[in-house]
C-alpha positions in Angstrom: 0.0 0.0 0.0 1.2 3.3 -1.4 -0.4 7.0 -0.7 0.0 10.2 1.4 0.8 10.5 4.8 -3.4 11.0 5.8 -5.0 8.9 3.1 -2.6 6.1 4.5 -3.7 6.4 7.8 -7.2 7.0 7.2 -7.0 3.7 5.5 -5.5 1.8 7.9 -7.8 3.1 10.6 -10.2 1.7 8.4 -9.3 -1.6 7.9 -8.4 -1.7 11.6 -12.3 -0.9 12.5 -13.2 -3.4 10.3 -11.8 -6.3 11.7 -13.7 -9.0 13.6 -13.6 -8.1 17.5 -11.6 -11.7 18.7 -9.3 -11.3 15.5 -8.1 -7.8 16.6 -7.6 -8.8 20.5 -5.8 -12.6 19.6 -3.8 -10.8 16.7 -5.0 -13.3 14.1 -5.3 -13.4 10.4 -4.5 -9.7 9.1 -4.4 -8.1 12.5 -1.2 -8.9 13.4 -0.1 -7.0 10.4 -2.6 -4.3 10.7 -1.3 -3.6 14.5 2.0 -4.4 14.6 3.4 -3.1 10.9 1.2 -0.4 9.1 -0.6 1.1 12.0 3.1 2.3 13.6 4.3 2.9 10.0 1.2 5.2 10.0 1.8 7.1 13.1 5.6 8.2 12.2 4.2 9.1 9.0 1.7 11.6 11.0 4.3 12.7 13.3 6.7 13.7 10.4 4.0 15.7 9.1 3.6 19.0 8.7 2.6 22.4 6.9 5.0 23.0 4.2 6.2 19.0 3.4 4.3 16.4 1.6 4.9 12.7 3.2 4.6 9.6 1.1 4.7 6.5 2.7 4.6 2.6 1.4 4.2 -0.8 3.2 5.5 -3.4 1.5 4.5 -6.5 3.6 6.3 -8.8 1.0 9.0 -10.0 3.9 11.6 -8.4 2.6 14.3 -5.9 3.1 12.2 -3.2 4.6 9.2 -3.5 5.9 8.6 0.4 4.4 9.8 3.4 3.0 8.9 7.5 3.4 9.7 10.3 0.8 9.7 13.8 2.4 9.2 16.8 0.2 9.2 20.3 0.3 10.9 22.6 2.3 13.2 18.9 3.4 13.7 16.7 1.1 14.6 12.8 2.6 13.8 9.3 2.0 14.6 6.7 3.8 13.4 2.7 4.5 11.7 1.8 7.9 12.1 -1.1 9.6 9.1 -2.2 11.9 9.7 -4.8 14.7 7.4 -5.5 17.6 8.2 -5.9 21.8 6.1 -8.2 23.5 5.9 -9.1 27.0 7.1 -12.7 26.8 5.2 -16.1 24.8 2.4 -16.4 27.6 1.0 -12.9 26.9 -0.9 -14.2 24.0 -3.3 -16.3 26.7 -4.5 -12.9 28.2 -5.7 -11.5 25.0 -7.4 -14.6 24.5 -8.5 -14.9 28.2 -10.0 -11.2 27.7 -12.0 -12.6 24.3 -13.3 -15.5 25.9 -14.8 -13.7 29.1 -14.3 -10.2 29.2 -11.4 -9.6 31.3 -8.4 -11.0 32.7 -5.6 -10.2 35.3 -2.9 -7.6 34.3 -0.1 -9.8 36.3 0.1 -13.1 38.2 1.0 -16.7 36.6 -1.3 -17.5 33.5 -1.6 -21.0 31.9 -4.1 -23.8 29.7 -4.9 -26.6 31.2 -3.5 -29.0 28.9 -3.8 -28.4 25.4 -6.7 -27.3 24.4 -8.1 -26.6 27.8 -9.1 -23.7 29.8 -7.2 -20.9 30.5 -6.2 -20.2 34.2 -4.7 -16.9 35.5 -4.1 -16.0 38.8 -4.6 -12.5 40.3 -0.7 -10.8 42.0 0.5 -7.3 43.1 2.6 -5.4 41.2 4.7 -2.1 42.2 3.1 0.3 41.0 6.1 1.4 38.5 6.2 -2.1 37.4 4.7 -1.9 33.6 6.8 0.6 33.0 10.6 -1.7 33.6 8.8 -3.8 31.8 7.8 -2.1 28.7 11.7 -1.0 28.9 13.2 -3.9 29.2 11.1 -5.4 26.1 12.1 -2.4 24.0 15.5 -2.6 24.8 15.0 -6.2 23.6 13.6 -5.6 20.6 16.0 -3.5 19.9 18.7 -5.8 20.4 17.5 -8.5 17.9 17.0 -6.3 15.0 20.2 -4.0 15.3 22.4 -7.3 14.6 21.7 -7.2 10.8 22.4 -4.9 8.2 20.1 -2.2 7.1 20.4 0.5 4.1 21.5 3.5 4.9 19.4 6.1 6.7 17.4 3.6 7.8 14.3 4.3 10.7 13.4 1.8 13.2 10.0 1.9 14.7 9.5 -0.8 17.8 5.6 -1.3 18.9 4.7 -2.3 22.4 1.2 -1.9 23.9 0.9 -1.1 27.7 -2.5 0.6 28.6 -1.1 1.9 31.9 1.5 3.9 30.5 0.1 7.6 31.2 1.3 11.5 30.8 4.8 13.0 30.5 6.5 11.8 33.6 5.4 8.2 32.7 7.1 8.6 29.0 10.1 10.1 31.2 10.9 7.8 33.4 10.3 5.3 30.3 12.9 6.6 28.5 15.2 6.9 31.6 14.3 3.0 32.2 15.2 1.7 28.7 18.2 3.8 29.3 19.3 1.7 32.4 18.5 -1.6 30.9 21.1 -1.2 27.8 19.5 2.1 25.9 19.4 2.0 21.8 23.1 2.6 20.6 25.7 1.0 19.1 23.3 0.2 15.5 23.0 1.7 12.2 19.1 2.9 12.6 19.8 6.6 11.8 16.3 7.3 13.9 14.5 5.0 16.5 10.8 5.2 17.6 9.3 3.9 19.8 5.0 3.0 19.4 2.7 2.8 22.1 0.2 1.1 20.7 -2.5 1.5 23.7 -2.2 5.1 23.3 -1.5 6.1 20.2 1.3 7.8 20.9 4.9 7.6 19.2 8.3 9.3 20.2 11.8 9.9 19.0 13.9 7.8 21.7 17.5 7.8 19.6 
């Protein structure tokens, strides 16, 4: 898919509100595409926006060397490729989003597990400090960034990195973010000339190298 910076986010909105209610909360069929590849390639498309330059933006979704590509024009002229990459919170996680289809709500924390194979899903209710989500969205970032930064990548190349934590609230919460994927390793040493990172809970994206 190939348009302007609006049209391509309109678009994916779109087909975003279209999908079937269990597909879009299990990541299934074209939602994990939709939510984890076009919808962040959408929002740095939106943030690079604005009066005076024209963004183009194109998802390729073919597997291979970039997962997109931008051309500013106007007043700044730049194109680049993007590469998208997504940090989840470890291979269980998947049984909450199911959990939440299936009945409507499930624990944010504690041990979570199906009885045998195709059995019921079992979660247990802990505590958490209340800064908790937030080492954890940094260490998964910092993760993230860790496996993709090993390859090689043309140059100027973006990085975007996804992760979706519904707690993660306001300016001092982005702050002390930042400071926390900082401490667990930071995002240096690649050849990303930009990285972003996605929150997909809130919509919101930010420069972080």
């Amino acid at each position: 898919m190939k348009k302007s910076a609006y049209l391509f986010a309109a678009e994916v909105d779109r087909l975003i509100e279209a999908l079937p209610y269990d597909h879009y909360h299990r990541r299934v069929g074209r939602a994990k595409t939709l939510r984890e590849e076009l919808l962040p390639l959408s929002r740095l498309a939106l943030l690079l926006k604005q009066p005076g330059l024209e963004v183009e933006v194109e998802a390729f979704e073919d597997g291979g060397r970039a997962d997109g590509h931008m051309r500013i024009s106007g007043f700044h002229e730049l194109e680049f490729e993007v590469q998208l990459t997504y940090a989840g919170y470890g291979d269980k996680e998947y049984l909450r989003s199911e959990m939440l289809v299936l009945q409507g709500c499930v624990p944010g924390a504690g041990s979570i597990q199906r009885e045998k194979r195709n059995g019921p899903i079992t979660a247990e209710i802990a505590a958490q400090d209340h800064d908790a989500h937030l080492s954890r969205a940094s260490r998964a970032v910092v993760e993230a960034f860790e496996r993709k930064k090993v390859k090689s990548y043309a140059i100027g190349t973006a990085l975007v990195i996804t992760f979706c934590e519904v707690r993660l609230s306001g300016k001092s919460e982005w702050s002390s973010l930042l400071d926390g994927i900082e401490e667990a390793g930071g995002l240096h040493g690649s050849q990303f000339a930009s990285v972003y990172i996605f929150n997909e809970a809130s919509n919101e994206i930010h420069r972080a190298a």
